[in-house]
C-alpha positions as a printed Julia matrix, in Angstrom:
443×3 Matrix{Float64}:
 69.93   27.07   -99.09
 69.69   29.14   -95.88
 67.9    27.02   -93.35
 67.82   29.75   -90.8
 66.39   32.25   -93.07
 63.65   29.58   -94.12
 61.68   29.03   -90.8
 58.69   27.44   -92.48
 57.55   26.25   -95.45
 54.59   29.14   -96.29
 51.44   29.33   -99.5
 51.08   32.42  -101.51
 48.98   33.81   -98.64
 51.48   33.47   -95.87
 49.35   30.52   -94.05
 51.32   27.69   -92.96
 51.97   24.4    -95.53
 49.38   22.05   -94.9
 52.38   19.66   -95.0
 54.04   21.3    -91.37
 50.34   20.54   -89.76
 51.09   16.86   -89.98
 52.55   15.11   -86.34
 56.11   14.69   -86.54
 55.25   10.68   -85.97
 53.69   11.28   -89.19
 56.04   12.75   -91.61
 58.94   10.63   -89.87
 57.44    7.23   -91.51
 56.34    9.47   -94.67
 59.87   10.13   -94.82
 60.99    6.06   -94.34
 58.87    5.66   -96.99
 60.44    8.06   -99.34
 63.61    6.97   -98.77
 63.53    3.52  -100.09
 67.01    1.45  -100.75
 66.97    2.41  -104.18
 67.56    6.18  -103.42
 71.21    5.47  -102.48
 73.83    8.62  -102.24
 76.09    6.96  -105.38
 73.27    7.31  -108.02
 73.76   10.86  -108.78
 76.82   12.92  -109.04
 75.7    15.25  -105.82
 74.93   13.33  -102.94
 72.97   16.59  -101.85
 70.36   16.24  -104.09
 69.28   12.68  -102.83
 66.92   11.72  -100.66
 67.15   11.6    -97.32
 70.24   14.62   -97.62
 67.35   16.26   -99.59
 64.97   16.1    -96.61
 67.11   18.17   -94.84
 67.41   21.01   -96.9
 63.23   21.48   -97.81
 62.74   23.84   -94.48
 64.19   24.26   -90.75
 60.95   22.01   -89.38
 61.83   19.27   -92.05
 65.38   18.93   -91.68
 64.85   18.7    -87.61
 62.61   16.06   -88.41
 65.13   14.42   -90.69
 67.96   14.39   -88.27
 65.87   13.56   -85.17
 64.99    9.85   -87.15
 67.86    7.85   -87.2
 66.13    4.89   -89.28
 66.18    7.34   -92.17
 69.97    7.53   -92.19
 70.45    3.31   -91.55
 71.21    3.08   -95.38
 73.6     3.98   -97.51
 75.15    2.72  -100.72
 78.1     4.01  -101.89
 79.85    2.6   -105.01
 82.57    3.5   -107.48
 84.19    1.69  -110.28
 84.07   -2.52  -110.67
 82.25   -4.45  -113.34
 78.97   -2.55  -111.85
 80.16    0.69  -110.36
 78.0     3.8   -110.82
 80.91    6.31  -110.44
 84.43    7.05  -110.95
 87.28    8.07  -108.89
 87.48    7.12  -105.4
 86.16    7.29  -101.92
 88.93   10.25  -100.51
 88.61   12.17   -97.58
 85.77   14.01   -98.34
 83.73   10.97   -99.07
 85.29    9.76   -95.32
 83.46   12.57   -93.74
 80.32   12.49   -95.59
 80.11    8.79   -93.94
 80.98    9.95   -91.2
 78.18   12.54   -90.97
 75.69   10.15   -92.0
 76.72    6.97   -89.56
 76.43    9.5    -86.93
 72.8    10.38   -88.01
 72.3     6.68   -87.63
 72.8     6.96   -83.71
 72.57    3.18   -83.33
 70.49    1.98   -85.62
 71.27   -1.4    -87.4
 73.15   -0.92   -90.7
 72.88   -1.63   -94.29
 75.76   -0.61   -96.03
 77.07   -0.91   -99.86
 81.26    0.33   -99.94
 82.49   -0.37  -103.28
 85.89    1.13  -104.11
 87.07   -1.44  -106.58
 88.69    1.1   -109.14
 91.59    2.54  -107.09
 94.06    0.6   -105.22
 94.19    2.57  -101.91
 91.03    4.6   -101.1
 91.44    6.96   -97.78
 92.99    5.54   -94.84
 90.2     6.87   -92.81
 87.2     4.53   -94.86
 88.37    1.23   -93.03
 88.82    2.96   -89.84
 85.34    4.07   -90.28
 83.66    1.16   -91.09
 85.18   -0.7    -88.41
 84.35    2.13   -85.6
 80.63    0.73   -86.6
 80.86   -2.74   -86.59
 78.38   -3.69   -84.33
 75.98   -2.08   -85.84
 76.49   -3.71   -89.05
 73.76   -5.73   -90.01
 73.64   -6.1    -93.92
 77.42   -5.54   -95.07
 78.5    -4.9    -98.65
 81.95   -4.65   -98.95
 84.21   -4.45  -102.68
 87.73   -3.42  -101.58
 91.21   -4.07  -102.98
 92.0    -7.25  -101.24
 94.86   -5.71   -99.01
 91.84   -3.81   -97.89
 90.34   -6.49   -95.91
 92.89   -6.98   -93.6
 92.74   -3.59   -91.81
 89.55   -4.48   -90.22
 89.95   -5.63   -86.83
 90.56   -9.4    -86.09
 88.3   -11.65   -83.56
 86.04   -9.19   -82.52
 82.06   -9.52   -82.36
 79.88   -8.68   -85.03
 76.4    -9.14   -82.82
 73.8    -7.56   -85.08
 75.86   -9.13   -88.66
 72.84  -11.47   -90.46
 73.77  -10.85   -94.41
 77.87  -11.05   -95.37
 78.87   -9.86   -99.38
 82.4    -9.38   -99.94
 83.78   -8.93  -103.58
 87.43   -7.8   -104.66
 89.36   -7.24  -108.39
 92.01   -8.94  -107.69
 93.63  -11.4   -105.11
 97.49  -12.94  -104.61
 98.01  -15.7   -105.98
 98.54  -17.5   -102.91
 96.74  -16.37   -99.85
 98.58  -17.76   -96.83
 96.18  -16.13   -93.86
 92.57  -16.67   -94.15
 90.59  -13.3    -93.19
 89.12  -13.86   -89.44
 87.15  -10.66   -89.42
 83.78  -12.32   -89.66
 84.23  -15.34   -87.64
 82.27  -14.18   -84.4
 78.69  -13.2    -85.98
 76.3   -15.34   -84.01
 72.96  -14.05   -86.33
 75.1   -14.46   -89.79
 73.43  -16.26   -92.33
 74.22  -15.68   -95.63
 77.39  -15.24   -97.4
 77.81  -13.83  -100.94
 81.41  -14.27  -102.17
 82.75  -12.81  -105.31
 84.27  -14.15  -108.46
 88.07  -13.71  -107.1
 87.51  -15.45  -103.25
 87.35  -18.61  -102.41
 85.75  -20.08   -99.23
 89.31  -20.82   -98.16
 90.21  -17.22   -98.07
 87.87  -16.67   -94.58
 87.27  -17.86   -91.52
 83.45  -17.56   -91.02
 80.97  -19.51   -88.7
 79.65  -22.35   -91.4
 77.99  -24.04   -89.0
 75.42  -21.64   -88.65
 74.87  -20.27   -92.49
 71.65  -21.4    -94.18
 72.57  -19.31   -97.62
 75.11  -18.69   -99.61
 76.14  -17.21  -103.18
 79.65  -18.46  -104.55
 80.33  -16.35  -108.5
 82.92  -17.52  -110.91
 83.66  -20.57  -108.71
 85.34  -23.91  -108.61
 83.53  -26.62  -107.96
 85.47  -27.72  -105.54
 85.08  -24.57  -103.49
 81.13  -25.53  -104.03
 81.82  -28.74  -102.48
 83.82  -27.32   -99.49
 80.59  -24.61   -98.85
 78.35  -28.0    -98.54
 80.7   -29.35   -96.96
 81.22  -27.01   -94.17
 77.95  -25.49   -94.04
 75.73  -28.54   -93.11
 72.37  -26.31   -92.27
 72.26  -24.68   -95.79
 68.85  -23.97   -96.54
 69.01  -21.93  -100.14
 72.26  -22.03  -102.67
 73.65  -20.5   -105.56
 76.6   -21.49  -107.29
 77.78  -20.12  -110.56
 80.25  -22.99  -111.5
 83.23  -22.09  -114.48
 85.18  -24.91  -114.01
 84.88  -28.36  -112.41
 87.3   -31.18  -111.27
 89.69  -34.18  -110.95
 89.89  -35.11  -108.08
 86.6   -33.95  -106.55
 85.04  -35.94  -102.92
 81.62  -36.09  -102.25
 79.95  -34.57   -99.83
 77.2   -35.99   -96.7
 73.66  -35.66   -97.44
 72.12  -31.96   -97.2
 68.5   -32.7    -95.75
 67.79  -29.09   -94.9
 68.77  -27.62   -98.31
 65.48  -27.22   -99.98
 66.49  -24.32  -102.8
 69.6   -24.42  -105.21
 70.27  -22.03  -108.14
 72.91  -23.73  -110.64
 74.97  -21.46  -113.12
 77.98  -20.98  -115.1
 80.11  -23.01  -117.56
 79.41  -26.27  -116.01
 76.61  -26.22  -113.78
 76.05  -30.03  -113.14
 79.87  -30.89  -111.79
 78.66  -31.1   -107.97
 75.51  -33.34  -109.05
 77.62  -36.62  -109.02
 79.45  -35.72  -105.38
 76.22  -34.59  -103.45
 72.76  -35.9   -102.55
 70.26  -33.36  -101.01
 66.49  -35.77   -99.94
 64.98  -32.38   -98.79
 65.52  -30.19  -102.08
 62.4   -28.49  -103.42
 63.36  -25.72  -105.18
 66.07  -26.48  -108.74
 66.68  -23.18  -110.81
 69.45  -24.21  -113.77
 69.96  -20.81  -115.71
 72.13  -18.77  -117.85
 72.42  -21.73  -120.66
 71.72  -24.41  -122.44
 72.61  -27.96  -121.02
 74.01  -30.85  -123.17
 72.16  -34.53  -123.45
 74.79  -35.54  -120.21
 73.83  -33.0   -118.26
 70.46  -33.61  -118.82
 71.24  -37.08  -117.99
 73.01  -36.44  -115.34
 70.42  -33.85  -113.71
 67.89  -36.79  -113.79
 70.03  -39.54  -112.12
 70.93  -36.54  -109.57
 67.11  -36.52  -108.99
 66.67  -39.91  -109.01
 69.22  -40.74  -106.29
 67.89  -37.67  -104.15
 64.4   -39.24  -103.84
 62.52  -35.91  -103.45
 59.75  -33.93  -104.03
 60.87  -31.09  -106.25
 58.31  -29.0   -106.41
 59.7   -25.99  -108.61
 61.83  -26.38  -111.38
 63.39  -23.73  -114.05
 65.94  -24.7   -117.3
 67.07  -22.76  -119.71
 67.67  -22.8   -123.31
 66.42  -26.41  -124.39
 66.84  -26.92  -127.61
 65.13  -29.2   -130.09
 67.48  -31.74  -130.21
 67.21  -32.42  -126.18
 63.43  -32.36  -126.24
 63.19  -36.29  -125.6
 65.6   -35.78  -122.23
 64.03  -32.89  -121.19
 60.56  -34.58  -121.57
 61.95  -37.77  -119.9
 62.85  -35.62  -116.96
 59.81  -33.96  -116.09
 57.81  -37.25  -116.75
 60.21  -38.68  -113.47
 58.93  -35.49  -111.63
 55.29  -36.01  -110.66
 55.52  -33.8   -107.79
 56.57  -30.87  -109.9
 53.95  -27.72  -109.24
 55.96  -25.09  -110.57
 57.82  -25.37  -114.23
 59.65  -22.27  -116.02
 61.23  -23.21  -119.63
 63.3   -20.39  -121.1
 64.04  -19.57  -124.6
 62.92  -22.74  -125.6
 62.09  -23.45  -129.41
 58.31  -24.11  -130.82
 58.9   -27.57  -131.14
 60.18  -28.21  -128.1
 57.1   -26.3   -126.44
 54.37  -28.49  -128.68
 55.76  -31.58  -127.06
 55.63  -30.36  -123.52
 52.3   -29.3   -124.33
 51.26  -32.86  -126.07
 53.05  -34.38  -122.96
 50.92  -32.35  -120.41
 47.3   -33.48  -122.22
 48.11  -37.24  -121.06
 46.94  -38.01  -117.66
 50.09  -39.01  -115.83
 52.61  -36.19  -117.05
 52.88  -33.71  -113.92
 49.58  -33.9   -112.63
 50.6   -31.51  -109.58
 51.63  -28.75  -111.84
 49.55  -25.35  -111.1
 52.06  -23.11  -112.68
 53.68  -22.85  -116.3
 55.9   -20.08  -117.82
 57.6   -20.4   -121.14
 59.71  -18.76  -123.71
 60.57  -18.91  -127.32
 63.49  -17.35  -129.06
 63.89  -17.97  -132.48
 62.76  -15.07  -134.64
 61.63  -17.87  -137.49
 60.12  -21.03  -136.56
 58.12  -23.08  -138.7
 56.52  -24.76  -135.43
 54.32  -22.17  -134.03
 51.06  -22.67  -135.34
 51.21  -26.78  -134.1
 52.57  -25.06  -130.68
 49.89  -22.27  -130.58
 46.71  -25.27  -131.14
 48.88  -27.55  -128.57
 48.63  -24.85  -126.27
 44.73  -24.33  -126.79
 43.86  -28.09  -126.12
 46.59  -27.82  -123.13
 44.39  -25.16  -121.85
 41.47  -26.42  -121.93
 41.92  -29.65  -120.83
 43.86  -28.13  -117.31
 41.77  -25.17  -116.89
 39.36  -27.46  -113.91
 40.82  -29.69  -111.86
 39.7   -33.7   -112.81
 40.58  -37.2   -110.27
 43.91  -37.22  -112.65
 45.87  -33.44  -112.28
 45.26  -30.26  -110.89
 44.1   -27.15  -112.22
 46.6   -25.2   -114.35
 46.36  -22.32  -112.24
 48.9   -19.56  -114.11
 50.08  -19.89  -117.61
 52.8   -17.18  -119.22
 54.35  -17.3   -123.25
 56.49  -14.91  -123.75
 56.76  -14.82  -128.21
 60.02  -13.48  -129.53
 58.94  -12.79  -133.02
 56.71   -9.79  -133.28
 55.57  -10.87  -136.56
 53.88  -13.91  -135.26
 50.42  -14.11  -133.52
 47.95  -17.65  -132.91
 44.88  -18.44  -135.15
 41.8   -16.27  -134.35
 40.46  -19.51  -133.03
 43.01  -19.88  -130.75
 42.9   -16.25  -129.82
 39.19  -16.54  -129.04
 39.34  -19.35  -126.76
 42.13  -17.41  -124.91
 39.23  -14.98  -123.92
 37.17  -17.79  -122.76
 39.75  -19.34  -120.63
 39.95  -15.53  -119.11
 36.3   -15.17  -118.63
 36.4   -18.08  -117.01
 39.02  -16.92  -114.47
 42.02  -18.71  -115.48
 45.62  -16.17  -115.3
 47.01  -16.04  -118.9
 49.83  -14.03  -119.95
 50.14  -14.34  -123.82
 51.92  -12.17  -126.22
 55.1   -10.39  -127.61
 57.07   -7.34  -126.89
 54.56   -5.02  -129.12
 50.76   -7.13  -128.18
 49.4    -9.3   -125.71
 46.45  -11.61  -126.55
 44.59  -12.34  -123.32
């Protein structure tokens, strides 16, 4: 489109768009607000039909407009190839210069960048360049290069507005002798994601000043060393595949208050670590076995905290009793998510929750069940009536059950009328219920 022959945006009867009338303050932050992070150049095959490029090409008065806000142009995701690439082929030289265009539309605003090139062993020699001609101005910095990649960024140098750090590669050496020292001087860096083929070995970065970071596919040793090195970590994920022989434990983490626990064998680092302050305990993606039950409660034990929000996945009916012995050491618990978790398994935590002692701080309760058959449901729908009713007001012994959410796999399966109806009560009488499968919901 001819900008120059389009010098404003006009109705039927020649008058000017109601839209132009607007203050150019005014359609500047309706344009921010257009041009959220999820309408990134890489989602479509022509970057030109994507907002904020789009912007630009409506009318001479909006594309001025465009251009003259530099926010608008702050972020950009750009990503081909890898396990989650939207496109193929590579960034070349043509996809050098668009980035160029749009950094420099930036001016020098703070950045928030996604660069994966992950399929193709050498993208342009000009894309490193690039980046690195905008470091400071890097604040949020996704990077998925061939590993080579990384070391054509510049050494040493100051990374002043750098807060959040995600690097991710296909493939890595298999022995790196020089640790990366690009992002070692990033006085605001805070969190660090690291991808399934680094290790924390493979960088030098300032771990005395991280309170987060995300370690994929990892060791648990490398989980250690991150705990080790980074004494001020606040939040933590780990997603563990493979543990140890000769793992060390680590000092005491006071200021660690939220960990996320993955992979093939999430418990390893429980036996090596002891973190008073934790509040937050999020053990996902599978099922755990009786010992890591086990172990999971003598990790709580010798913690002495106050967890106060815990999610599991996949409990089973044969761990019921370990589960239930778990929670019944966790008074303080005020948050409890239980994933795919069978019927029977559900009518006990339910029959556990009516006696007065059992988590008598918890406000919030979200479960799932994921067997198609299950001869338990009715005994777990009425367990989850009397559960109701007896938590719905708060009494000298627990809280109110403030939230409650069942998520039914079968879509064959629905509770008793009787139940159904005092679901409606509960409603009326204020209580948040979310009941039902994928095809109904029931309050």
């Amino acid at each position: 489109m001819n900008h120059d022959q389009q010098p404003t945006m006009s109705t039927s009867t020649g008058t000017v768009c109601p839209a132009l009338t607007l203050p150019v303050e005014i359609t500047s932050e309706i344009f921010l607000c257009c041009a959220s992070p999820t309408s990134v150049t890489s989602e479509i095959w022509n970057p030109f039909n994507n907002l904020p490029v789009l912007l630009t090409q409506i009318c001479r008065e909006w594309r001025l407009i465009a251009l003259s806000t530099p926010k608008l142009w702050s972020d950009i995701h750009l990503q081909f190839g890898g396990r989650y690439g939207r496109r193929t082929g590579h960034i070349d030289l043509w996809w050098v210069s668009f980035l160029e265009a749009w950094f420099s539309r930036a001016q020098d605003q703070p950045l928030t960048m996604v660069i994966s090139n992950l399929n193709h062993p050498d993208p342009d020699e000009g894309l490193v360049t690039l980046l690195d001609s905008y470091r400071r101005q890097w604040r949020d910095l996704t990077i998925k290069l061939p590993f080579d990649q990384f070391y054509r960024f510049a050494p040493n140098e100051e990374l002043p507005m750098l807060e959040r750090l995600a690097l991710d590669t296909n493939r890595i050496p298999r022995v790196v002798q020089i640790p990366i020292t690009t992002f070692q001087d990033a006085p605001k860096l805070n969190h660090v994601f690291l991808g399934r083929h680094f290790r924390p070995s493979h960088f030098t970065l300032p771990w005395l000043q991280l309170t987060s970071i995300e370690l994929t596919a990892a060791l648990a040793e490398d989980c250690l060393e991150c705990l080790r090195q980074a004494p001020r970590l606040v939040t933590c994920s780990f997603d563990i595949q493979a543990g140890g022989q000769f793992l060390t434990p680590v000092s005491p983490l006071p200021r660690l208050i939220s960990l996320t626990l993955s992979g093939a064998t999430p418990t390893a680092i429980f036996p090596f670590t002891t973190m008073p302050g934790i509040e937050e305990l999020n053990l996902v993606g599978r099922s755990l076995s009786r010992d890591e039950l086990i172990h999971l409660n003598f990790f709580m034990s010798r913690c002495s905290c106050r967890l106060r929000r815990l999610r599991l996945h996949f409990i089973s009916e044969i761990l019921t009793t370990p589960a239930i012995e778990l929670l019944e050491a966790l008074p303080s618990l005020e948050s409890l998510e239980l994933a795919a978790t069978e019927a029977s398994t559900i009518a006990t935590l339910f029959s556990s929750l009516c006696r007065q002692s059992f988590l008598p701080q918890l406000q919030y309760l979200s479960l799932s069940h994921h067997r198609i058959s299950d001869g338990n449901m009715r005994v777990m729908f009425e367990g989850m009536a009397l559960l109701l009713v007896r938590r719905c007001v708060a009494t000298p012994e627990h809280v109110q059950l403030q939230s409650f959410f069942l998520e039914i796999e079968s879509e064959q399966t629905a509770p008793p009328p009787w139940v159904r109806q005092r679901l409606q009560e509960l409603v009326a009488q204020g209580m948040v219920l979310d009941i039902g499968n994928r095809r109904e919901r029931w309050t």
